[in-house]
N, C-alpha and C positions, 0 to 999 in steps of 0.2 A: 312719636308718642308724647301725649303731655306728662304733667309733672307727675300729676295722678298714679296713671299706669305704673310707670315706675314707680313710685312707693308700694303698689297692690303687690308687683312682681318681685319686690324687694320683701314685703314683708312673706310673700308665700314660699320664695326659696330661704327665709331664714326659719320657717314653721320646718320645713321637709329638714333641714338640718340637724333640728333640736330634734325631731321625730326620729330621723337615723344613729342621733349621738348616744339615745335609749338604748337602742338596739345593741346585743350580741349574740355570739353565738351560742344555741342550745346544748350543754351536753347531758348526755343521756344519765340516769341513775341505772346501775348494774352492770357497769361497766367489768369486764374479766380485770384483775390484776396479781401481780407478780410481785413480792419481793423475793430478792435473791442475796444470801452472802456466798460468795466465792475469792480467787484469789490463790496462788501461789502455797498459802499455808495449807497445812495438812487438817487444821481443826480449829473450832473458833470455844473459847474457852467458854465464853458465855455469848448469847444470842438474848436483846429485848424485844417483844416484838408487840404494840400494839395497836390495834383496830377498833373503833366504836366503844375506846373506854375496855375492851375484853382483851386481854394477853396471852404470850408465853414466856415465859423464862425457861431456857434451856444452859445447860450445862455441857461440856465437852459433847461439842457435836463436829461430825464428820461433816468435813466441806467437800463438795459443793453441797449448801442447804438451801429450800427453796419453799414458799407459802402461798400457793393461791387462794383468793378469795377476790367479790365483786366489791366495788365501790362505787358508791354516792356521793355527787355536789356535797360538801361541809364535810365529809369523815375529814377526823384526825388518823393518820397514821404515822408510826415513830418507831422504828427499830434500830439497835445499837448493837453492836457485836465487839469483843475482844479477843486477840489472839496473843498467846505469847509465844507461838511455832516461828520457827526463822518461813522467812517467804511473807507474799504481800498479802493485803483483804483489800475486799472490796465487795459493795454495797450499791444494788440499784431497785428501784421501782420499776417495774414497766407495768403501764396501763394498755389497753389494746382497745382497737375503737374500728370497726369498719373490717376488720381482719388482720389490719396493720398494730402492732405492738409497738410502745414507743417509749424510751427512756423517760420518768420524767423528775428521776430524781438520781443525785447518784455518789457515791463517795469514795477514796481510795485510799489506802495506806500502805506506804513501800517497803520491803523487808527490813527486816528489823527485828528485835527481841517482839515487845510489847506495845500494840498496834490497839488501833480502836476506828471504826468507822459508824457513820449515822447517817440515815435517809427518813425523808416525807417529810410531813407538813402538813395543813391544811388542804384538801382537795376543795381548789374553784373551776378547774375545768382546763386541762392540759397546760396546768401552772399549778403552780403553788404556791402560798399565802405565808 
């Protein structure tokens, strides 16, 4: 091949490159999801829990507690929970996508008097930001 070719070949496999390096994967909006506090402790003294800027604040609530709703590319989600019950907390998101549910966030705190756990972040797409 003369020199030619080779630069044509050269500049077209670096075109497909930058073309692929675009690329990722789509996830969907409406995704089902889960936050959960549970854990060892009997009660979480307070629960923060927000989604799209809209919240709850709960007070002495019975564990295991749990929240479904759908989420979109960009939501914020941020919930915080405290316990002062001897026993552990713990805090996770799960997103589900396909059928399959998947952790994608998650926190723990080991017994103890007064415990505190946090999950979310930014949703970019089975990560967070």
């Amino acid at each position: 091949m003369s020199r030619r070719h080779y630069i044509t070949a050269l500049i077209v496999i670096l075109l497909i490159a930058l073309l692929l390096a675009g690329c990722k994967p789509h996830t969907p909006n409406g995704l089902p999801a889960r936050i959960e506090v549970y854990g060892s402790a009997r009660t979480a003294e307070t629960i923060r829990f927000r989604h799209q800027g809209h919240g709850q604040n709960l007070n002495n609530v019975e564990l295991p507690w749990h929240y479904d709703f759908e989420i979109d590319l960009d939501d914020v989600v941020s919930l915080y929970a405290t316990s002062d019950d001897e026993g552990s907390l713990r805090c996770r998101l799960l997103v589900t996508h396909q059928g399959v549910s998947s952790t994608v966030s998650s926190d723990f705190a080991p017994s103890g008097r007064f415990k505190s756990v946090s999950c979310g972040g930014r949703w970019i797409g089975f990560r967070y930001e």
